[in-house]
The first five atom37 places (N, CA, C, CB, O) and aatype in JSON, in Angstrom:
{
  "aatype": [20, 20, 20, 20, 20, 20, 20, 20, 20, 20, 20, 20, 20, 20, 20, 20, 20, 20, 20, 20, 20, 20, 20, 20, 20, 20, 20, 20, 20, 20, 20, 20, 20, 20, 20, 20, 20, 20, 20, 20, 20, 20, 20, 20, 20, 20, 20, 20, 20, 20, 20, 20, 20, 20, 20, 20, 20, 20, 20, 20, 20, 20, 20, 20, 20, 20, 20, 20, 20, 20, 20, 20, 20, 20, 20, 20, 20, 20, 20, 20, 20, 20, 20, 20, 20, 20, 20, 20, 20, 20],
  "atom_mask": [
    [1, 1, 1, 1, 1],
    [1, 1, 1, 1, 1],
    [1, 1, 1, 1, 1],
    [1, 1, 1, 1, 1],
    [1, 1, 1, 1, 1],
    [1, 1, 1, 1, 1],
    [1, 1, 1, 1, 1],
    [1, 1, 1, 1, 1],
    [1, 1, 1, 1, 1],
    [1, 1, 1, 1, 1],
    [1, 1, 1, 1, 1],
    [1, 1, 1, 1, 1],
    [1, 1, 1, 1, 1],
    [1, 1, 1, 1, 1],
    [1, 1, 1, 1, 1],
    [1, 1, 1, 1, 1],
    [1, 1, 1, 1, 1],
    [1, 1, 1, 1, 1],
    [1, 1, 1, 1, 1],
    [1, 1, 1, 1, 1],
    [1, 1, 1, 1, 1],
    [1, 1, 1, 1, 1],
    [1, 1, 1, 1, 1],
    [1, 1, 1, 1, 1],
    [1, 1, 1, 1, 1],
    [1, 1, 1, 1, 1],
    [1, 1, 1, 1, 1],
    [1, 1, 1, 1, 1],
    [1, 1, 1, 1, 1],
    [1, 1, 1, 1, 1],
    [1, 1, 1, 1, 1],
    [1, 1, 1, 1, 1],
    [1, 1, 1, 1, 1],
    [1, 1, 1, 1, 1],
    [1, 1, 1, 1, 1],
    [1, 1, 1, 1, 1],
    [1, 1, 1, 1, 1],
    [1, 1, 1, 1, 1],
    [1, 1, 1, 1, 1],
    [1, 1, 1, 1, 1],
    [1, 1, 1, 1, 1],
    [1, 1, 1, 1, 1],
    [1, 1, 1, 1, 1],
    [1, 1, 1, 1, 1],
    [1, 1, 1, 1, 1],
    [1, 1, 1, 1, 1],
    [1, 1, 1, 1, 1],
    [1, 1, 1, 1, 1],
    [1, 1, 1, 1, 1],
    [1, 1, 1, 1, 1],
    [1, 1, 1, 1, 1],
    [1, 1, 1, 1, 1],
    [1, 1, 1, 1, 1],
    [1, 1, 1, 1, 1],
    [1, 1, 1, 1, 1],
    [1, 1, 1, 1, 1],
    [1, 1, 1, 1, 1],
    [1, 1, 1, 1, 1],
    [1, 1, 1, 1, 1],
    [1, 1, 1, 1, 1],
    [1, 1, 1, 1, 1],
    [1, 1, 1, 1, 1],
    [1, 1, 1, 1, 1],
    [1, 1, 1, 1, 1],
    [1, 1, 1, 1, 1],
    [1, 1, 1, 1, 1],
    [1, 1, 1, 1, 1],
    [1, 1, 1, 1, 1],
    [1, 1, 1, 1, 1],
    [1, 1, 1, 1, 1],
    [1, 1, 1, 1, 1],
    [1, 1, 1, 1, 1],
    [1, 1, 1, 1, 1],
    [1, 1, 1, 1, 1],
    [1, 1, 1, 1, 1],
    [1, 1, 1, 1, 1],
    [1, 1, 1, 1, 1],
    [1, 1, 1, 1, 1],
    [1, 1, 1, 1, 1],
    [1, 1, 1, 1, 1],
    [1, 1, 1, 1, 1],
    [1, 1, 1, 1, 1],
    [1, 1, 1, 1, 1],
    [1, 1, 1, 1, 1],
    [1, 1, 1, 1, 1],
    [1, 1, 1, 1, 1],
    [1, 1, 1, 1, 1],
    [1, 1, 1, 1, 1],
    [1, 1, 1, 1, 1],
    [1, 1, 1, 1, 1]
  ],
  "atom_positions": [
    [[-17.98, -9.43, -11.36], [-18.27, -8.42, -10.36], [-19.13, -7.35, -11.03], [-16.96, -7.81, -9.76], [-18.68, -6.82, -12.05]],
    [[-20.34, -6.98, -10.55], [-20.98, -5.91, -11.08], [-20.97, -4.81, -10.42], [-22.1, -6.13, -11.33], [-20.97, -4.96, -9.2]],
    [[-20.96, -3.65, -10.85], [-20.84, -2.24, -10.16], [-22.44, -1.74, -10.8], [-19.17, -1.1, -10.77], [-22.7, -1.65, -12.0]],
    [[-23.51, -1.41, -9.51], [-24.17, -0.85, -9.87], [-24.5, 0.7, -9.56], [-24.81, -1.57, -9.75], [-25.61, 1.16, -9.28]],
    [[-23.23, 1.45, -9.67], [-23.08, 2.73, -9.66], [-23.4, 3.56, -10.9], [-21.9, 2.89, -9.29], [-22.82, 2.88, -11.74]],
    [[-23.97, 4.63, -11.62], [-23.98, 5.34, -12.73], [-22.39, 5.46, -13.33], [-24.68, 6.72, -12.37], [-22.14, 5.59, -14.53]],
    [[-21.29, 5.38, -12.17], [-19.9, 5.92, -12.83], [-19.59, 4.21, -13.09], [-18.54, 7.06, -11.58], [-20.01, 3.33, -12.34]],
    [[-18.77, 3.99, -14.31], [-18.29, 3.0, -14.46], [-16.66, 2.95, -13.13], [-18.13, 2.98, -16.21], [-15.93, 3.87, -12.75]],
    [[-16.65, 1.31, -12.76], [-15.35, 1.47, -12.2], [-14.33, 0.95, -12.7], [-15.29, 1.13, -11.13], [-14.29, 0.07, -13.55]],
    [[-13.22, 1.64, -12.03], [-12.16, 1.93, -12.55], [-10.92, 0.42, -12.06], [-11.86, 3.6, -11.96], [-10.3, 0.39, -10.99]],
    [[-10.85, -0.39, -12.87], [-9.79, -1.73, -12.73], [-8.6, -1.21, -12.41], [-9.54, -2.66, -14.08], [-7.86, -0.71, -13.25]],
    [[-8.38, -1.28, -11.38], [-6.6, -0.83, -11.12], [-5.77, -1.73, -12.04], [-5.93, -1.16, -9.32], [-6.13, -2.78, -12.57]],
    [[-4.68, -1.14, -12.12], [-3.66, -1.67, -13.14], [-2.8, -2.03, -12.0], [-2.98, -0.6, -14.39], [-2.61, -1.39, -10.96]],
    [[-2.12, -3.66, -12.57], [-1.07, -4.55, -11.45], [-0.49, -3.57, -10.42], [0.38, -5.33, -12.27], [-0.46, -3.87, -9.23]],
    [[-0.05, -2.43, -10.88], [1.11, -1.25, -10.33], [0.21, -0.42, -9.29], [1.82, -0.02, -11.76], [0.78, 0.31, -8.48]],
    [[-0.67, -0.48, -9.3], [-1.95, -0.39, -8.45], [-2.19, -0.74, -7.53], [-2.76, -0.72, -8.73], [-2.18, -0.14, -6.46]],
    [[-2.6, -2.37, -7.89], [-3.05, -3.39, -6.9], [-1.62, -3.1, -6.06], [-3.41, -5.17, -7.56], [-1.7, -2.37, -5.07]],
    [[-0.39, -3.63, -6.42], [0.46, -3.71, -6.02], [0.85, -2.67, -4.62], [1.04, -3.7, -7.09], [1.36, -3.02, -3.55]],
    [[0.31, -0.93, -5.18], [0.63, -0.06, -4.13], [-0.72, -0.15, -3.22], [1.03, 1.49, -4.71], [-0.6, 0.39, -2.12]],
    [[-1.37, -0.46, -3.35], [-2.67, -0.97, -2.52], [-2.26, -1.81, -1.96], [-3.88, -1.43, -3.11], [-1.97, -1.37, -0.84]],
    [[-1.97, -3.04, -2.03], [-1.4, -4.21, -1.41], [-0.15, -3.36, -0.04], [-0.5, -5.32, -2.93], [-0.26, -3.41, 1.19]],
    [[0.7, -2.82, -0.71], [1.77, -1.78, 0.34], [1.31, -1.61, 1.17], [2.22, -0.49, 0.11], [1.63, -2.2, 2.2]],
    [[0.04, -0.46, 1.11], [-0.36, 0.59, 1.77], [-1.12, -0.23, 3.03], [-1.25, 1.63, 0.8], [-1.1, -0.07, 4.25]],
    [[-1.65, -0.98, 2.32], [-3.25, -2.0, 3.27], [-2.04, -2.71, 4.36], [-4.55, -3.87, 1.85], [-2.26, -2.66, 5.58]],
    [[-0.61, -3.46, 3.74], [0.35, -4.07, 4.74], [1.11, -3.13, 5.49], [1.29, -4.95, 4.09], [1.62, -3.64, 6.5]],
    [[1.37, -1.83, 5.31], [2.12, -0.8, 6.35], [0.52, -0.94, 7.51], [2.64, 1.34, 5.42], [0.61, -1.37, 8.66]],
    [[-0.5, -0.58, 7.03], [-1.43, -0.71, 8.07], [-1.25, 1.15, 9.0], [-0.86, -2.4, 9.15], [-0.36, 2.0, 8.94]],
    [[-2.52, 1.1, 9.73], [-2.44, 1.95, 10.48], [-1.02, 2.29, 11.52], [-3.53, 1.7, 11.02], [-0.4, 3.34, 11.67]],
    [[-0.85, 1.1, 12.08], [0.42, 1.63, 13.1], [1.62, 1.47, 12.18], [0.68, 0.64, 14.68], [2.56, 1.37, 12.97]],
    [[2.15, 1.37, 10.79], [2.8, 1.43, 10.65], [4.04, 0.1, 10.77], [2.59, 2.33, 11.05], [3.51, -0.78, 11.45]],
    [[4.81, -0.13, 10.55], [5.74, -1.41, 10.43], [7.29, -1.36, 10.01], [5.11, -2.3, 9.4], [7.59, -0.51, 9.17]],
    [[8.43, -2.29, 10.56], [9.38, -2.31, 10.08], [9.78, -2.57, 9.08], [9.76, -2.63, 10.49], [8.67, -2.79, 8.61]],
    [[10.95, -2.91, 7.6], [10.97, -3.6, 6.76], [10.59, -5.27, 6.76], [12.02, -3.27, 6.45], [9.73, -5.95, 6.18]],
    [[11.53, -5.53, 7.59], [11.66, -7.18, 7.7], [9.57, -7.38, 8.26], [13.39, -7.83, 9.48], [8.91, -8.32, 7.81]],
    [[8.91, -6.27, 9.28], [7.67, -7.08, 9.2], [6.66, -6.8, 8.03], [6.94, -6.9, 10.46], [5.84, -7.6, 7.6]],
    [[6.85, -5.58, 7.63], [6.17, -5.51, 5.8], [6.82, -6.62, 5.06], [6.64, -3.89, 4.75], [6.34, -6.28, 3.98]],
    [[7.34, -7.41, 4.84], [8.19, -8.49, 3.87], [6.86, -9.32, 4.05], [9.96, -9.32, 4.45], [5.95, -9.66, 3.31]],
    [[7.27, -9.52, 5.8], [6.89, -11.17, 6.04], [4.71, -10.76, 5.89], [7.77, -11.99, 8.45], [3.86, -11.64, 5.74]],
    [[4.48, -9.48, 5.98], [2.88, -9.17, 5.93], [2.22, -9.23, 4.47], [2.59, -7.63, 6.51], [1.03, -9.26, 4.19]],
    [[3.71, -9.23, 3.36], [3.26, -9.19, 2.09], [3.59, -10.64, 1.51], [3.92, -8.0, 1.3], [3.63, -10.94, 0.31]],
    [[3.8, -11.43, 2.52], [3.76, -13.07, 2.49], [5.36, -13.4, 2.16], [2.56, -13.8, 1.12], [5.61, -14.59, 1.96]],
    [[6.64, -12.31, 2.09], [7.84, -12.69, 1.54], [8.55, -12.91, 2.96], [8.53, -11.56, 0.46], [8.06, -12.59, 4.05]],
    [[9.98, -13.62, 2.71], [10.82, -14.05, 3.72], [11.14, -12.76, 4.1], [11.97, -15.0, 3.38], [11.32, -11.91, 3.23]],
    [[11.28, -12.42, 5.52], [12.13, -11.77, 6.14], [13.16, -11.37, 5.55], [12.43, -12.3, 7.0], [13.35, -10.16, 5.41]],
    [[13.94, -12.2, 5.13], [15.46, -11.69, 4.47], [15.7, -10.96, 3.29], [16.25, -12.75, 4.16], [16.77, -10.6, 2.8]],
    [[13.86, -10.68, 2.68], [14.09, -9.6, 1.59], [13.68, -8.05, 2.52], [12.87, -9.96, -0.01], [13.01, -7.17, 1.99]],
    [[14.08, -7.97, 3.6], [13.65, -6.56, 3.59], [14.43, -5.62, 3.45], [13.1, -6.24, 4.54], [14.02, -4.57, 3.95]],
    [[15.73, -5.55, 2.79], [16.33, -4.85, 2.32], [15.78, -4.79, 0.69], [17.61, -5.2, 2.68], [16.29, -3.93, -0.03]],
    [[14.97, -5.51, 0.26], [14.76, -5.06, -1.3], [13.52, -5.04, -1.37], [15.32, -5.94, -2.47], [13.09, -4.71, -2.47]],
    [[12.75, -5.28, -0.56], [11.33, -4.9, 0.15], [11.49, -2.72, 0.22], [11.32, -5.99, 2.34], [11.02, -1.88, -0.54]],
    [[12.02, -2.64, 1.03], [12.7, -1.66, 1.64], [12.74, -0.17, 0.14], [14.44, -2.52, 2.24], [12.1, 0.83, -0.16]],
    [[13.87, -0.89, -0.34], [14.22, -0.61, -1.55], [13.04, -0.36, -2.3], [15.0, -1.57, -2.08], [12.56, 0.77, -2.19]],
    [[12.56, -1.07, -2.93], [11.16, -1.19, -3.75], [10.48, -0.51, -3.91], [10.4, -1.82, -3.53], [9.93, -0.42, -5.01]],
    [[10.11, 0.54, -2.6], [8.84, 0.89, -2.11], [9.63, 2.26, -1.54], [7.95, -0.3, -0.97], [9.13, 2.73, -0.51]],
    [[10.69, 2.9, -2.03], [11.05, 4.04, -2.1], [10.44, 4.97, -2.95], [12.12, 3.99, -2.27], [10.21, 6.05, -2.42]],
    [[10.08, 4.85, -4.21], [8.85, 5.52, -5.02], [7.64, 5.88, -4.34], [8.37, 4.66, -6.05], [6.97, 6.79, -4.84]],
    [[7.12, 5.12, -2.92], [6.01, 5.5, -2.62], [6.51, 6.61, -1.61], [5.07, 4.37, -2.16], [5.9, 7.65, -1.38]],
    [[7.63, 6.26, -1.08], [8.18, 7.42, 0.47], [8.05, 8.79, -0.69], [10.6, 7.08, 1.45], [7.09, 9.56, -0.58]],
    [[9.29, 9.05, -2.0], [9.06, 9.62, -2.66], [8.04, 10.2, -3.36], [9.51, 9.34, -2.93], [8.29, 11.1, -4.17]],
    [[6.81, 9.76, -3.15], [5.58, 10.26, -3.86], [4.5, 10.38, -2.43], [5.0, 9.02, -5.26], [3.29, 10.55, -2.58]],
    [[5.07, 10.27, -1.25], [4.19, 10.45, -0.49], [3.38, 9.91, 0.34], [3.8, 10.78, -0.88], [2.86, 10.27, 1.4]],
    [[3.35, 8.91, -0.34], [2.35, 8.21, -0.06], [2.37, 7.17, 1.37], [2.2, 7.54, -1.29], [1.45, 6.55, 1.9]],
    [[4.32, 7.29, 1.83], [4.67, 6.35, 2.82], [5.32, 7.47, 3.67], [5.62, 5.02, 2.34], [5.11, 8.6, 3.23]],
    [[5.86, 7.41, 4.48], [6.87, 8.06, 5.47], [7.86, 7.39, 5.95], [6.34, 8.51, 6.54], [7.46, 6.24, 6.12]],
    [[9.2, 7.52, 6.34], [10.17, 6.57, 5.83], [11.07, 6.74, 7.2], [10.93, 6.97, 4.21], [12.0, 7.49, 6.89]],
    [[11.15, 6.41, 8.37], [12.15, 6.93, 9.67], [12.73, 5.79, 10.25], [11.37, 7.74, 10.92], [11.99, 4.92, 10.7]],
    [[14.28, 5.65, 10.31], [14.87, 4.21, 11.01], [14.48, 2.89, 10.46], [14.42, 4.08, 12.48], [14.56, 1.86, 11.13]],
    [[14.07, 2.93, 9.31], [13.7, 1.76, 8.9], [12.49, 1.16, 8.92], [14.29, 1.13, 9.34], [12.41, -0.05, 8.72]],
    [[11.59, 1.81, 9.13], [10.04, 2.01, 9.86], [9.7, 2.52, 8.51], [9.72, 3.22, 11.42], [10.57, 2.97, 7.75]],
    [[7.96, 2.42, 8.09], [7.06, 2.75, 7.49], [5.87, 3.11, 7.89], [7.0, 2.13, 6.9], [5.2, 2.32, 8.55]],
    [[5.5, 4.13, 7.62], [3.99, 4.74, 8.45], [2.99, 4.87, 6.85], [4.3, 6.89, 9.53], [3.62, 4.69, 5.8]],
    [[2.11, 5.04, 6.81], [1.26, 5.95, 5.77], [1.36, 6.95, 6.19], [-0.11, 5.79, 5.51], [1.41, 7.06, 7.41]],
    [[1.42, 7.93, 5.48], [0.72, 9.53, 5.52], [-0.42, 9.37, 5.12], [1.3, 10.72, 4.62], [-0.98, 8.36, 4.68]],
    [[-0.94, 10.95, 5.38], [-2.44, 11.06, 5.24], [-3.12, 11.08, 3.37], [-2.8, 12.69, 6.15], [-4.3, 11.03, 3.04]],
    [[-2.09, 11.15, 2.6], [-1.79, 11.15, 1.78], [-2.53, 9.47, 1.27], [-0.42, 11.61, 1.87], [-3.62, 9.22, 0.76]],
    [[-1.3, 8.49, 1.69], [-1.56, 7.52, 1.65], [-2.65, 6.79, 2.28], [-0.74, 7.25, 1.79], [-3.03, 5.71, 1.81]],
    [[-3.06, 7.16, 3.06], [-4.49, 6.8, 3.86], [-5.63, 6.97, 2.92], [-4.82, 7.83, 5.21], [-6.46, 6.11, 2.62]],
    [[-5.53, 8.4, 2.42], [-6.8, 8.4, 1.64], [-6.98, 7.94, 0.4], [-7.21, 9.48, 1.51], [-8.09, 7.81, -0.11]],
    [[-6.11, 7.72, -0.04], [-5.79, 6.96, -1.29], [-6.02, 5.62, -1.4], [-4.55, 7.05, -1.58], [-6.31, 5.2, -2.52]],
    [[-5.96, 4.72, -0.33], [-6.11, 3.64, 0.21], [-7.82, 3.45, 0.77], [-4.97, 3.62, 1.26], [-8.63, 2.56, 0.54]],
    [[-7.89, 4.44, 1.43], [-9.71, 3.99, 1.67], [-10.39, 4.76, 0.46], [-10.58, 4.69, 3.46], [-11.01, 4.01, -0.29]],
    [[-10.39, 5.4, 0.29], [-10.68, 6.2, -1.76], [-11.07, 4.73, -2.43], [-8.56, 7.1, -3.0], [-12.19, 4.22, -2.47]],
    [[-9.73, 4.15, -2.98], [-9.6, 3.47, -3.55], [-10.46, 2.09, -3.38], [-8.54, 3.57, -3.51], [-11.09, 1.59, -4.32]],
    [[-10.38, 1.36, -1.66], [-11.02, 0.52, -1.38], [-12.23, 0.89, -1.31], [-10.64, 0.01, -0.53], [-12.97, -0.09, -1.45]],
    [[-12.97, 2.16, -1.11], [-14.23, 1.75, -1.72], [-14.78, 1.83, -2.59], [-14.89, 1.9, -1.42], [-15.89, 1.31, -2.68]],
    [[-13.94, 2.87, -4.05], [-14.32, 2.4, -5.3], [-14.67, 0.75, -5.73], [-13.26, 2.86, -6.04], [-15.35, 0.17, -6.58]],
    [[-13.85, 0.45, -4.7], [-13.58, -1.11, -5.85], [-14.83, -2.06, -4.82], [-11.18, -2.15, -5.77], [-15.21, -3.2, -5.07]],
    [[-15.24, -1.3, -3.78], [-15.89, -1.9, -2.87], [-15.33, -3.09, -2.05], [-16.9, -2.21, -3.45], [-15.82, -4.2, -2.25]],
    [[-14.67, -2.98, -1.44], [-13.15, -3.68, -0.82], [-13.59, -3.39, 1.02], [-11.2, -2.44, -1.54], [-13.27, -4.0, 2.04]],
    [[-14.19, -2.54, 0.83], [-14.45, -1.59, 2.57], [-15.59, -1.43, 2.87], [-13.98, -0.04, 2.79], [-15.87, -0.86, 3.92]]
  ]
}
């Protein structure tokens, strides 16, 4: 992949990709546990550790967390299109 920008880009690290991967599967409207599981390709029946997992991001912001539901914040939005078009993803 070549970046022909003056700034070199920046390789996300797994823990990265990973909260990118989150953010891109909560999606704009937002989602339950059990349908973030099955959007991040896992069985249904992990969405209690799905759920779990991804408490660091409610905690840092980046998610919003009500009845079992996941939204992005604006937080997380921009971080997410930021990010996708560093990497040119968007």
């Amino acid at each position: 992949m070549s970046h022909t920008n003056e700034d070199p880009i920046h390789v996300p690290s797994r823990g990265e990709i990973e909260t990118l991967c989150v953010l891109h599967a909560v999606g704009s409207s937002g989602c339950r546990a059990n349908d973030l599981a099955a959007r991040l390709g896992l069985s249904a029946t992990l969405a209690s550790v799905v759920a779990h997992g991804i408490e660091r991001m409610v905690f840092g912001g980046l998610l919003d967390s009500v009845d079992d539901s996941f939204r992005l914040t604006e937080r997380g939005r921009e971080l997410l299109m930021k990010r996708l078009d560093e990497l040119g993803l968007r």
